[in-house]
mmCIF file of the N, C-alpha and C atoms, coordinates in Angstrom:
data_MODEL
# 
_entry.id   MODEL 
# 
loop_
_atom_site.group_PDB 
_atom_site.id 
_atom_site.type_symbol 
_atom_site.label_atom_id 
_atom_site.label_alt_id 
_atom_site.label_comp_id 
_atom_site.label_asym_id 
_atom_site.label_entity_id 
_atom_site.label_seq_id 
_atom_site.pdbx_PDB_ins_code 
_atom_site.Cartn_x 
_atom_site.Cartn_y 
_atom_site.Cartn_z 
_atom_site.occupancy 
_atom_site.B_iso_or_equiv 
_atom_site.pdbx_formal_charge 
_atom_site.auth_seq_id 
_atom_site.auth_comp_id 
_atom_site.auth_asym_id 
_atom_site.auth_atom_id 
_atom_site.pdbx_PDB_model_num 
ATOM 1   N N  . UNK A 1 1  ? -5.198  -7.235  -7.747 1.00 0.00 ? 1  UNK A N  1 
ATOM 2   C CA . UNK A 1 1  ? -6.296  -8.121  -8.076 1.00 0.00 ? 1  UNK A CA 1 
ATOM 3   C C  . UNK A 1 1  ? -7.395  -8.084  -7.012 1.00 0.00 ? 1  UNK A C  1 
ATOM 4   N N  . UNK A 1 2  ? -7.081  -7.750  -5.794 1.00 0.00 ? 2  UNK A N  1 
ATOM 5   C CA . UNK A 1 2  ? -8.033  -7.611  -5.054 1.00 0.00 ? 2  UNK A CA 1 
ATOM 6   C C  . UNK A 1 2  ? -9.022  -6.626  -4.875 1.00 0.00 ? 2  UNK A C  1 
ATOM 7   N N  . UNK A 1 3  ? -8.596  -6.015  -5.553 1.00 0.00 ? 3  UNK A N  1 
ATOM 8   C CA . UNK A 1 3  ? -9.184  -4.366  -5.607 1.00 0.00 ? 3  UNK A CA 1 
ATOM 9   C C  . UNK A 1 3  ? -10.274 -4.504  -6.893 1.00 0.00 ? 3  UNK A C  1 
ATOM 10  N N  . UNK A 1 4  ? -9.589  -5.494  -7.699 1.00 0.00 ? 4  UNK A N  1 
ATOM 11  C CA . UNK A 1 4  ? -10.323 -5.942  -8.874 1.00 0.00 ? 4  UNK A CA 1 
ATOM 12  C C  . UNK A 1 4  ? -11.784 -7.146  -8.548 1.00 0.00 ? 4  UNK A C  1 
ATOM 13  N N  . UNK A 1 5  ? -11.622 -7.481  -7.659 1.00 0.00 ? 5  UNK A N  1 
ATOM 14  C CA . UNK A 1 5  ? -11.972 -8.508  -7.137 1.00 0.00 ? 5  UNK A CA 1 
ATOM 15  C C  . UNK A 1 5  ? -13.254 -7.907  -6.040 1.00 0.00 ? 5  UNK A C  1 
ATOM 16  N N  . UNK A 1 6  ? -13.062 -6.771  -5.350 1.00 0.00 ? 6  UNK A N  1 
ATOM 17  C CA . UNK A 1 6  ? -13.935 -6.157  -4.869 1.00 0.00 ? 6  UNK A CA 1 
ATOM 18  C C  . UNK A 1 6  ? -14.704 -5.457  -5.330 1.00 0.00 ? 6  UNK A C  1 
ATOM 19  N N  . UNK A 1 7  ? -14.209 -4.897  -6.389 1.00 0.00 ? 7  UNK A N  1 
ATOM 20  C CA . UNK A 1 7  ? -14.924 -4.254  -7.626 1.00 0.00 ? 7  UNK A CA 1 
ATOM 21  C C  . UNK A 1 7  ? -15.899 -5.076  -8.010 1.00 0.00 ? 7  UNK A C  1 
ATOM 22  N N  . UNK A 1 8  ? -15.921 -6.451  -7.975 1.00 0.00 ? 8  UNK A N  1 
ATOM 23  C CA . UNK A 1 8  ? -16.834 -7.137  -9.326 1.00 0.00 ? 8  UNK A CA 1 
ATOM 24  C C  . UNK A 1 8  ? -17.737 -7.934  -8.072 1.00 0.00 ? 8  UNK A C  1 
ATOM 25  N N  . UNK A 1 9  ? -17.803 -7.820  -6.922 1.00 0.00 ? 9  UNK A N  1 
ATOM 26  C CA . UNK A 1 9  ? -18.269 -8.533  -5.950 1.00 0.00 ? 9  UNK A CA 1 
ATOM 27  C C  . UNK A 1 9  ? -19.530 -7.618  -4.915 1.00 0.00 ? 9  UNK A C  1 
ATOM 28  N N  . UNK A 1 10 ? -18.868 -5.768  -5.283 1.00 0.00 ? 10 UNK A N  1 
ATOM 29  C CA . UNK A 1 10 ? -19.631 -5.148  -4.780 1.00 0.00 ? 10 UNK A CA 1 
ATOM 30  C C  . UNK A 1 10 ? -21.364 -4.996  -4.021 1.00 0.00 ? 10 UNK A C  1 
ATOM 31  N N  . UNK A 1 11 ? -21.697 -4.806  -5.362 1.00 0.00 ? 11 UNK A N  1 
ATOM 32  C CA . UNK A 1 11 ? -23.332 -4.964  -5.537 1.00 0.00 ? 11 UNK A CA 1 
ATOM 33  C C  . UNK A 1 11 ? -23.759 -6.281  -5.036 1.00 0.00 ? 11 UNK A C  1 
ATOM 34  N N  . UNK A 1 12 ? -22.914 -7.251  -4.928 1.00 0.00 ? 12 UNK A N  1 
ATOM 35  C CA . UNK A 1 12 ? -23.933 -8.484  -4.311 1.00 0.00 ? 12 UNK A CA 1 
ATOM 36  C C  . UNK A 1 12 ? -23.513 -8.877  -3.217 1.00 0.00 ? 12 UNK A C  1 
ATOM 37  N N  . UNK A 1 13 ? -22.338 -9.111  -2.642 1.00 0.00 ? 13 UNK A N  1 
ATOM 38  C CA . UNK A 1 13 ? -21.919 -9.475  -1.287 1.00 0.00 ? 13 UNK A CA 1 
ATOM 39  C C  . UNK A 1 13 ? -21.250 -8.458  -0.504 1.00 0.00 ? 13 UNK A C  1 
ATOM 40  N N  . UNK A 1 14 ? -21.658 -7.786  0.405  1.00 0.00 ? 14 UNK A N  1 
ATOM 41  C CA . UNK A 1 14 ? -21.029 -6.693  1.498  1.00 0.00 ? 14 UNK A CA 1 
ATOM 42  C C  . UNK A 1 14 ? -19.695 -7.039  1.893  1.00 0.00 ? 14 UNK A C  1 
ATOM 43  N N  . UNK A 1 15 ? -20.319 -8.310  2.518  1.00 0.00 ? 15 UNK A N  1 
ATOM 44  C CA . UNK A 1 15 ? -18.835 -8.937  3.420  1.00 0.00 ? 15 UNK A CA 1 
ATOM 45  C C  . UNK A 1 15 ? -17.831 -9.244  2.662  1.00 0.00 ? 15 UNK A C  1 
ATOM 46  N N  . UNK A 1 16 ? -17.740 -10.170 1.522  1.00 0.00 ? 16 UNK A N  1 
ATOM 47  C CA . UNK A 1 16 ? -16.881 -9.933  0.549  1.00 0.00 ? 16 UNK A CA 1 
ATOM 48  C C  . UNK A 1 16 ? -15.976 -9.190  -0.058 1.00 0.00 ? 16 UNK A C  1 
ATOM 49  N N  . UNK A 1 17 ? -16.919 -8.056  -0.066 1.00 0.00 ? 17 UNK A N  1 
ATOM 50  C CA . UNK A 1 17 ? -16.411 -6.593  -0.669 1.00 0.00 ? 17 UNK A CA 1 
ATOM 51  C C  . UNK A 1 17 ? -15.637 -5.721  -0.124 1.00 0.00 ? 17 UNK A C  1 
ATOM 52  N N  . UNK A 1 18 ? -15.929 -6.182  1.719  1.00 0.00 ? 18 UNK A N  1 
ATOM 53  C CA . UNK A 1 18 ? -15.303 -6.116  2.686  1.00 0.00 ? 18 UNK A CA 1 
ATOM 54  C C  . UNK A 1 18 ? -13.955 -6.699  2.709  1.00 0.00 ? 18 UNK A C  1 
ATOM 55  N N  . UNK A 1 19 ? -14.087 -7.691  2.663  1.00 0.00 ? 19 UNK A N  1 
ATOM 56  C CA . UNK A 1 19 ? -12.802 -8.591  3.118  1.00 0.00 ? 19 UNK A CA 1 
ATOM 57  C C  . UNK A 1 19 ? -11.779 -8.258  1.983  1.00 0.00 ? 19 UNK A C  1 
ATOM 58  N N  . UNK A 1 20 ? -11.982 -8.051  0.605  1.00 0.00 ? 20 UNK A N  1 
ATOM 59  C CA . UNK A 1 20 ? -10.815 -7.800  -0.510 1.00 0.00 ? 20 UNK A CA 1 
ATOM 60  C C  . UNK A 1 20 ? -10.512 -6.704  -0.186 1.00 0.00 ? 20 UNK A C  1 
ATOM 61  N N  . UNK A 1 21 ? -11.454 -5.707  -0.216 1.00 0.00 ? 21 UNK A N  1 
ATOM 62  C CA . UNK A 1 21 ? -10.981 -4.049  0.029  1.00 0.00 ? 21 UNK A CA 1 
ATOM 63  C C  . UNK A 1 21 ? -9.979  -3.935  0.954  1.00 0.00 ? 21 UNK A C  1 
ATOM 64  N N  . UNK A 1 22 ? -10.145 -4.390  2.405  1.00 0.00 ? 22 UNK A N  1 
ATOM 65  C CA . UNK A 1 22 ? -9.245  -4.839  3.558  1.00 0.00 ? 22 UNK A CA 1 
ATOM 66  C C  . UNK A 1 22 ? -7.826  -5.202  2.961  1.00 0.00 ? 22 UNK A C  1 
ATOM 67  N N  . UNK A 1 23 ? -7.759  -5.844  2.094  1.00 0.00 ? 23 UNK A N  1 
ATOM 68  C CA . UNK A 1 23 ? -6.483  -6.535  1.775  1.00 0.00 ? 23 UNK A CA 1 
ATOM 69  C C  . UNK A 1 23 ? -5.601  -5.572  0.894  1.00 0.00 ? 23 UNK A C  1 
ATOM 70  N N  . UNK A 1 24 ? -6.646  -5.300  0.067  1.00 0.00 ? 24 UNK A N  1 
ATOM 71  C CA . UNK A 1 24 ? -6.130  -4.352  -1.021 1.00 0.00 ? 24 UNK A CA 1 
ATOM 72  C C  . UNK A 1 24 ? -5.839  -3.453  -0.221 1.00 0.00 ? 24 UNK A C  1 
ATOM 73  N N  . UNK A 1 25 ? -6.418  -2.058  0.370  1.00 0.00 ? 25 UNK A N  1 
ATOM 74  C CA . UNK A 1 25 ? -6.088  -1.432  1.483  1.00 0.00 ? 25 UNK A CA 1 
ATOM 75  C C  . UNK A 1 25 ? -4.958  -1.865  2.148  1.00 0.00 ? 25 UNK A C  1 
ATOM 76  N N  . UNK A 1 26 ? -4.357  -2.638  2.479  1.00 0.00 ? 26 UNK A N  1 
ATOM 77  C CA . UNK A 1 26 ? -3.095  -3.466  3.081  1.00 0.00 ? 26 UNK A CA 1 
ATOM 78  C C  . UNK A 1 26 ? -2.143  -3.463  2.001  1.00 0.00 ? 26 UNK A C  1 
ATOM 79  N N  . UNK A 1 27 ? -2.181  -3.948  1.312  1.00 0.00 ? 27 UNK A N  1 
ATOM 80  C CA . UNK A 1 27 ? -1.429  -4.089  -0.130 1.00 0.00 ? 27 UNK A CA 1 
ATOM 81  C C  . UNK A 1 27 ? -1.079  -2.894  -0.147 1.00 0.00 ? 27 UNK A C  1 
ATOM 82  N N  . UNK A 1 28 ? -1.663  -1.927  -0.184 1.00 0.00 ? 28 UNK A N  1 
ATOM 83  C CA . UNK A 1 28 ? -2.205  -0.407  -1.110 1.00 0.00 ? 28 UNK A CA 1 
ATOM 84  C C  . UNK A 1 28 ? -1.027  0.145   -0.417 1.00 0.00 ? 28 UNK A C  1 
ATOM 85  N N  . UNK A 1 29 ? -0.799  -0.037  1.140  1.00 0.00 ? 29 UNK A N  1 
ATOM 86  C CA . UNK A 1 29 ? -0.248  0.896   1.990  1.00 0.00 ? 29 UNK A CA 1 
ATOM 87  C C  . UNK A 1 29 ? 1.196   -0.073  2.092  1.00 0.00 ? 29 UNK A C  1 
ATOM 88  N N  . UNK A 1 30 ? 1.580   -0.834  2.212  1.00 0.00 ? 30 UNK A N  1 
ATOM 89  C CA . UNK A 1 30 ? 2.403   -1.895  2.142  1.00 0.00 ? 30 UNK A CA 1 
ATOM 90  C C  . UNK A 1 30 ? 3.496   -0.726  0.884  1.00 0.00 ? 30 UNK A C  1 
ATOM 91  N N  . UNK A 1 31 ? 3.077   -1.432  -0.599 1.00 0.00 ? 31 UNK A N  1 
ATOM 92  C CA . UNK A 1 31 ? 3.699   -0.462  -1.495 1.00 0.00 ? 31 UNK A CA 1 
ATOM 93  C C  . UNK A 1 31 ? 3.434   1.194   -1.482 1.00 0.00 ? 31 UNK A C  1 
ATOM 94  N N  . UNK A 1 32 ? 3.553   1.517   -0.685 1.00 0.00 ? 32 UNK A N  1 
ATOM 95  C CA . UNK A 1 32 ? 3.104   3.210   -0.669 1.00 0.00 ? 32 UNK A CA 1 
ATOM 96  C C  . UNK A 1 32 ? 2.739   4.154   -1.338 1.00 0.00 ? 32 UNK A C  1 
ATOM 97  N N  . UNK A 1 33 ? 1.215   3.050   -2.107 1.00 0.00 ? 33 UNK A N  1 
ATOM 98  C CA . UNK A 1 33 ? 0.274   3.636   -2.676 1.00 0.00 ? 33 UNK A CA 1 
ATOM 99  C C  . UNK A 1 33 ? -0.816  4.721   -1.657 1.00 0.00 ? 33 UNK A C  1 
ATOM 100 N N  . UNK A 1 34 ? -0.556  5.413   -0.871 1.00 0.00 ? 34 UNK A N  1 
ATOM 101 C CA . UNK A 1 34 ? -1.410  5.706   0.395  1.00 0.00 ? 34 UNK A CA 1 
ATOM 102 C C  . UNK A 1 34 ? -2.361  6.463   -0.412 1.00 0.00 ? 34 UNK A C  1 
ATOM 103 N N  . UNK A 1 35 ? -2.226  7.164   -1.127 1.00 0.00 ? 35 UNK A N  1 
ATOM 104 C CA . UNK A 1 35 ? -3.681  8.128   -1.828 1.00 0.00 ? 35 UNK A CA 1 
ATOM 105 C C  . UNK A 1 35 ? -4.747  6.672   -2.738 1.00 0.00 ? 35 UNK A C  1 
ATOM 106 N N  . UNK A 1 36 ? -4.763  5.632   -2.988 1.00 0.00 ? 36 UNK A N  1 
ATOM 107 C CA . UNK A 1 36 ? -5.161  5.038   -3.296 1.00 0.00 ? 36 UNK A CA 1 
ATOM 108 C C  . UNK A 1 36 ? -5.972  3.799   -2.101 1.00 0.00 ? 36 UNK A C  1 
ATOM 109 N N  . UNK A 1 37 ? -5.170  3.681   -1.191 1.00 0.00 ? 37 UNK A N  1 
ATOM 110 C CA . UNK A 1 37 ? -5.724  3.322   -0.092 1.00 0.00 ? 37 UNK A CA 1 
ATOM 111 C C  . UNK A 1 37 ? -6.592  4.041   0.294  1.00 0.00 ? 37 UNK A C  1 
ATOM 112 N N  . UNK A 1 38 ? -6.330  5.082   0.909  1.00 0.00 ? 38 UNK A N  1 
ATOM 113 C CA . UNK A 1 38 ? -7.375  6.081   1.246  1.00 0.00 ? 38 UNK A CA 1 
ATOM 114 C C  . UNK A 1 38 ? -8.654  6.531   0.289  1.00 0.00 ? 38 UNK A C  1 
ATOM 115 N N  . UNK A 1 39 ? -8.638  6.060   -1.133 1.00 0.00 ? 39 UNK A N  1 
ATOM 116 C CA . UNK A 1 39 ? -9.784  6.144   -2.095 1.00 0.00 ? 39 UNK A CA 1 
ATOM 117 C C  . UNK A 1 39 ? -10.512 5.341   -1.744 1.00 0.00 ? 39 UNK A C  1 
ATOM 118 N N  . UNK A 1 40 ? -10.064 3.936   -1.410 1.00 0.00 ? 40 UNK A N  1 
ATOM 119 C CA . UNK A 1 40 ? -10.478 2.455   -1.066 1.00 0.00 ? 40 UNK A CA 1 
ATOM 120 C C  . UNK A 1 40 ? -11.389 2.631   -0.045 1.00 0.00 ? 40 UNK A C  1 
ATOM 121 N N  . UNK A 1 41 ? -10.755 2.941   1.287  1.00 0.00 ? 41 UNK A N  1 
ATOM 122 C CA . UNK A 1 41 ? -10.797 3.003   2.417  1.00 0.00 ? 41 UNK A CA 1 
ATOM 123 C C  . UNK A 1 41 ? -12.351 4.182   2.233  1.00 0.00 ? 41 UNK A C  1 
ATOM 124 N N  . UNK A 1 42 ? -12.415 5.218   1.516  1.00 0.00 ? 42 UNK A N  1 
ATOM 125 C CA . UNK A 1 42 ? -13.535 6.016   1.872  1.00 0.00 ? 42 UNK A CA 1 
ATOM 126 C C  . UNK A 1 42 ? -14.593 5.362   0.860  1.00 0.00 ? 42 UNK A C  1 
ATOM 127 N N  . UNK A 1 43 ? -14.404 4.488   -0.096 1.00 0.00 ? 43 UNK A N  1 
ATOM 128 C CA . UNK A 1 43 ? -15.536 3.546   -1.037 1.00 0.00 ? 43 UNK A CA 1 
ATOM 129 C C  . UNK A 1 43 ? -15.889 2.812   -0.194 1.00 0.00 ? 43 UNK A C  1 
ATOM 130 N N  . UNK A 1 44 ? -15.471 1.873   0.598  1.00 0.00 ? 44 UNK A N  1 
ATOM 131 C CA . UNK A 1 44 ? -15.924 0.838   1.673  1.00 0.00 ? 44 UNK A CA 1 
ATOM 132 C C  . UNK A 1 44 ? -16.948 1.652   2.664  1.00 0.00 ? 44 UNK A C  1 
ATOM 133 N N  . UNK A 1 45 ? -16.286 2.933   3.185  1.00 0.00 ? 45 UNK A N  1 
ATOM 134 C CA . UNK A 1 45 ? -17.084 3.571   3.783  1.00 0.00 ? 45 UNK A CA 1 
ATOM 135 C C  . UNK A 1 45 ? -19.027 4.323   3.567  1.00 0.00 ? 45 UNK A C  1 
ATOM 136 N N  . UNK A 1 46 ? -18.725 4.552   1.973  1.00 0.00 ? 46 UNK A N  1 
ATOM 137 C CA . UNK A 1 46 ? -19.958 4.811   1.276  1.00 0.00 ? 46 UNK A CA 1 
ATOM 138 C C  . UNK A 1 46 ? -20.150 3.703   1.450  1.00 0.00 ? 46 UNK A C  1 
ATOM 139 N N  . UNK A 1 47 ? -20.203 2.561   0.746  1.00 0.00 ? 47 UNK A N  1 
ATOM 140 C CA . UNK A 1 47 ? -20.863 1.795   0.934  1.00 0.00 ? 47 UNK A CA 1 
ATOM 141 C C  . UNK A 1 47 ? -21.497 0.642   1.968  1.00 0.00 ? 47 UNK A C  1 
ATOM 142 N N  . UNK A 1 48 ? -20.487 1.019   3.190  1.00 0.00 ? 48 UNK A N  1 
ATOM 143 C CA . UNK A 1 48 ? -20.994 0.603   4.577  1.00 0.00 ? 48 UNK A CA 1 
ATOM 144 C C  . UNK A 1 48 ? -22.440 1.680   4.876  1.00 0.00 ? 48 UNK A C  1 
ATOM 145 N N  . UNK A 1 49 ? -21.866 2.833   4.316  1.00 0.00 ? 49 UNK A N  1 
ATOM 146 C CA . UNK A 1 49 ? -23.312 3.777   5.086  1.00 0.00 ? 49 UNK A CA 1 
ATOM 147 C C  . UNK A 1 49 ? -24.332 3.310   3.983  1.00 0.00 ? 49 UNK A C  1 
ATOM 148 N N  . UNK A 1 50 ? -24.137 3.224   2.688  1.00 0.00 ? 50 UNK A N  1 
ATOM 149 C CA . UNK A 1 50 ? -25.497 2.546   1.941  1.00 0.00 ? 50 UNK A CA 1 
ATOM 150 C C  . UNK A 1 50 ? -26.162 1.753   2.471  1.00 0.00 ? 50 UNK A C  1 
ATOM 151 N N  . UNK A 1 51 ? -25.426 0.497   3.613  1.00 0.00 ? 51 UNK A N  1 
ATOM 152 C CA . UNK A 1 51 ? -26.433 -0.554  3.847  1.00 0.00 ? 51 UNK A CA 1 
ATOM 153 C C  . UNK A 1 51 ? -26.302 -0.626  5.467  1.00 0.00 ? 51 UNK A C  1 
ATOM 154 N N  . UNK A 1 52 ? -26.403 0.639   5.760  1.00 0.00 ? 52 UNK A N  1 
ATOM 155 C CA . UNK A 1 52 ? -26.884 1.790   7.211  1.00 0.00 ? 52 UNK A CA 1 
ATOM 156 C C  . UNK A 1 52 ? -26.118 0.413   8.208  1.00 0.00 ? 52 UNK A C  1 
ATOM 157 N N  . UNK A 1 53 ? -24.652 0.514   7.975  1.00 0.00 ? 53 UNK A N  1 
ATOM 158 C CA . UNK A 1 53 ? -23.786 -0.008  9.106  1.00 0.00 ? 53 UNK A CA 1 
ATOM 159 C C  . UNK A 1 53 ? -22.790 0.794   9.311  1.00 0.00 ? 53 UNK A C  1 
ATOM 160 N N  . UNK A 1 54 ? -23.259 1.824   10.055 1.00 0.00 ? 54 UNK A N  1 
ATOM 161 C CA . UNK A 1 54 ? -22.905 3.235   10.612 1.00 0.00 ? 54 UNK A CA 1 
ATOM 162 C C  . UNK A 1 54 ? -21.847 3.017   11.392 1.00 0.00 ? 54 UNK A C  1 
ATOM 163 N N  . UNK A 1 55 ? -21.715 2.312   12.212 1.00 0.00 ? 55 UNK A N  1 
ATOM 164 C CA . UNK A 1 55 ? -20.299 1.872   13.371 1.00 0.00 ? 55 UNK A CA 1 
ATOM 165 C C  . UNK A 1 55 ? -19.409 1.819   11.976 1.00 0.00 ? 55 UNK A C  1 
ATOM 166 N N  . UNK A 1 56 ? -19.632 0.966   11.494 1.00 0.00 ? 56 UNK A N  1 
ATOM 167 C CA . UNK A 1 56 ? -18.245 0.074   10.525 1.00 0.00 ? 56 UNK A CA 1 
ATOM 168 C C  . UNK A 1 56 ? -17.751 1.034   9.733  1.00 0.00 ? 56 UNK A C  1 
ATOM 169 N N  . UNK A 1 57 ? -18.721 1.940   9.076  1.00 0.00 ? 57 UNK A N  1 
ATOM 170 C CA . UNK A 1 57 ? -18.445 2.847   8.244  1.00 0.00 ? 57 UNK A CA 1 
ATOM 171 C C  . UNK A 1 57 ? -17.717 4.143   8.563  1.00 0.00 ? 57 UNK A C  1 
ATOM 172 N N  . UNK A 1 58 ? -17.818 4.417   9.875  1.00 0.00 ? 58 UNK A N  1 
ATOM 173 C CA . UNK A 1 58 ? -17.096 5.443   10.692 1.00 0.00 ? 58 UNK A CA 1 
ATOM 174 C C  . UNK A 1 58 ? -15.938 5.166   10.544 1.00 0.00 ? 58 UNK A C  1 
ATOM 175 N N  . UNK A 1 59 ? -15.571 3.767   11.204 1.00 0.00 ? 59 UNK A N  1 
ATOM 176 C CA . UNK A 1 59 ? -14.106 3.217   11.166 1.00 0.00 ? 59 UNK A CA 1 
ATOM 177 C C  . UNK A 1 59 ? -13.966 3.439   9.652  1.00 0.00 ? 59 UNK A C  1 
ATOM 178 N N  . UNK A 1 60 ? -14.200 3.279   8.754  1.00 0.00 ? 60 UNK A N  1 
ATOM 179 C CA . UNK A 1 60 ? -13.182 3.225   7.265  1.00 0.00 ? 60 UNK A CA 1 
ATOM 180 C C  . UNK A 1 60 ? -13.211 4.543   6.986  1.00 0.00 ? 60 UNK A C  1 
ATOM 181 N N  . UNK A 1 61 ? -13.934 5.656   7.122  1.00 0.00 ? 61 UNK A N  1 
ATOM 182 C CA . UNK A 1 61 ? -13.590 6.708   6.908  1.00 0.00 ? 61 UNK A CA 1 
ATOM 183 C C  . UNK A 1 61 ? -13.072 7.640   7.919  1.00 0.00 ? 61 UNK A C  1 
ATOM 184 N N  . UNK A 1 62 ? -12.502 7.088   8.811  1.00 0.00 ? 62 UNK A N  1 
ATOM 185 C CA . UNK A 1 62 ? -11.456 7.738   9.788  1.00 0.00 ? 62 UNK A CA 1 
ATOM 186 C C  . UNK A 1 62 ? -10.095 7.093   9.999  1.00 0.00 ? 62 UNK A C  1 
ATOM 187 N N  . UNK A 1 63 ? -10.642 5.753   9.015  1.00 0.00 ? 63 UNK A N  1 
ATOM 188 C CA . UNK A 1 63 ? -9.375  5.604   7.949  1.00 0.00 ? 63 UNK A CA 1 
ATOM 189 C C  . UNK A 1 63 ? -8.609  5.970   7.000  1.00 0.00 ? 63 UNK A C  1 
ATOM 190 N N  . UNK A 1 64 ? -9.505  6.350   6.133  1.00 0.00 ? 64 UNK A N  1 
ATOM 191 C CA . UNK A 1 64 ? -9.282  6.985   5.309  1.00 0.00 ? 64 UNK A CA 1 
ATOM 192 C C  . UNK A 1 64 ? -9.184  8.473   5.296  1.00 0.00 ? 64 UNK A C  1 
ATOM 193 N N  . UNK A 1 65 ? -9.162  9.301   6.826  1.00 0.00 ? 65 UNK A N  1 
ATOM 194 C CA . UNK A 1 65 ? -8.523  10.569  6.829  1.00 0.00 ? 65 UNK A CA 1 
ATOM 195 C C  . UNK A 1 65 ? -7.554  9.901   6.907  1.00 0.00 ? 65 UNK A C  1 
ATOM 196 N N  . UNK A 1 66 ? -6.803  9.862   7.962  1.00 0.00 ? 66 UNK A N  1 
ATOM 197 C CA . UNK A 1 66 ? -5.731  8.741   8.485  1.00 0.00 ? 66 UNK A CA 1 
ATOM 198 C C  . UNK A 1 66 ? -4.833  9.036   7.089  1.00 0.00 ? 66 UNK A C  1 
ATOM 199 N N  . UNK A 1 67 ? -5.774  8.191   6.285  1.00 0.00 ? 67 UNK A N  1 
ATOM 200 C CA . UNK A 1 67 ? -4.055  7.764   4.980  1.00 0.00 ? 67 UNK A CA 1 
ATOM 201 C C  . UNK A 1 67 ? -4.204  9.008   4.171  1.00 0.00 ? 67 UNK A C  1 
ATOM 202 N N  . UNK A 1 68 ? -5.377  9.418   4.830  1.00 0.00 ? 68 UNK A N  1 
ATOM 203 C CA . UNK A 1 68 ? -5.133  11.047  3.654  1.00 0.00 ? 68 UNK A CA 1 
ATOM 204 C C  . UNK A 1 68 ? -4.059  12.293  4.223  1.00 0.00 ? 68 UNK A C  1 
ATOM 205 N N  . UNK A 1 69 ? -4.486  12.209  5.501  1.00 0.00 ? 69 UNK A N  1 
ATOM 206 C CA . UNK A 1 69 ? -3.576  12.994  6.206  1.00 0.00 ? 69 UNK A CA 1 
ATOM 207 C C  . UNK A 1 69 ? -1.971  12.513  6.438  1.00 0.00 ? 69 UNK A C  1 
ATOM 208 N N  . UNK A 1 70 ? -1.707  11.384  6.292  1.00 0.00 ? 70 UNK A N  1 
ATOM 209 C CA . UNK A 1 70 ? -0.197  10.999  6.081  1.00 0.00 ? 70 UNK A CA 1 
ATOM 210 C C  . UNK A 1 70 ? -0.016  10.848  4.605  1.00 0.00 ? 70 UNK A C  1 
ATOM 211 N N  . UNK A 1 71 ? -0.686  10.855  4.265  1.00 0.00 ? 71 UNK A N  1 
ATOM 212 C CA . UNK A 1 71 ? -0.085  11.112  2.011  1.00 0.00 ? 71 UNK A CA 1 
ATOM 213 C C  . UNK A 1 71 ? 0.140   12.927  2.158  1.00 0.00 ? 71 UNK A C  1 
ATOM 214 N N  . UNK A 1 72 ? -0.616  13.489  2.782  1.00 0.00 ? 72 UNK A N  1 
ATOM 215 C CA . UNK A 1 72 ? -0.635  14.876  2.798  1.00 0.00 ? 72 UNK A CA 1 
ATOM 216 C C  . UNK A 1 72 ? 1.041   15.304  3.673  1.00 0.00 ? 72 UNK A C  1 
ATOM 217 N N  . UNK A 1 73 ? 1.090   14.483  4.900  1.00 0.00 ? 73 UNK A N  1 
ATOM 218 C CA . UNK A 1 73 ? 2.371   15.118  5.418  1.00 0.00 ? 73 UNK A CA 1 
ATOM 219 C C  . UNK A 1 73 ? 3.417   14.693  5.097  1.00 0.00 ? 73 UNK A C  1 
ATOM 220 N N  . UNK A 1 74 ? 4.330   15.758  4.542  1.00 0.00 ? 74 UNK A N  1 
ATOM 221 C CA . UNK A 1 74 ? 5.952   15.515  4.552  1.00 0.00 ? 74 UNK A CA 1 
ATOM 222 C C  . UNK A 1 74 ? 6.610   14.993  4.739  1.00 0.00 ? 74 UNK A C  1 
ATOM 223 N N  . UNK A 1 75 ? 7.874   14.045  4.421  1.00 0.00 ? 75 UNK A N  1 
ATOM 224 C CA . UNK A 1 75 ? 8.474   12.628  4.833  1.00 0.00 ? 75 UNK A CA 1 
ATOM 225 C C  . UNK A 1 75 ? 9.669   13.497  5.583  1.00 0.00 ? 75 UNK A C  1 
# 
């Protein structure tokens, strides 16, 4: 629901969109959804660089190697 929830909050509140994604992202990796986290994790990132908050946006998409590169390696 949170993921649902960030979805519908996008376009008008950043921080918002922020704070569910975060959770969901948590959630995401919690149940070891990690390729779905990492989808999350690089959407937050576009859209941190859309509204040119370049620091923040670095962090979610070096997050989102992160969960890409451990969905990628071998258990």
């Amino acid at each position: 629901y949170y993921l649902e929830a960030a979805h519908c909050i996008k376009n008008v509140n950043t921080n918002k969109f922020l704070e569910y994604s975060k959770v969901a992202i948590d959630k995401f990796c919690i149940s070891a959804r990690i390729s779905q986290a990492a989808s999350l994790a690089k959407e937050v990132a576009e859209k941190l660089e859309e509204d040119h908050d370049y620091e923040e946006a670095l962090i979610f998409y070096e997050k989102a190697a992160e969960l890409y590169f451990t969905d990628e390696t071998p258990t």
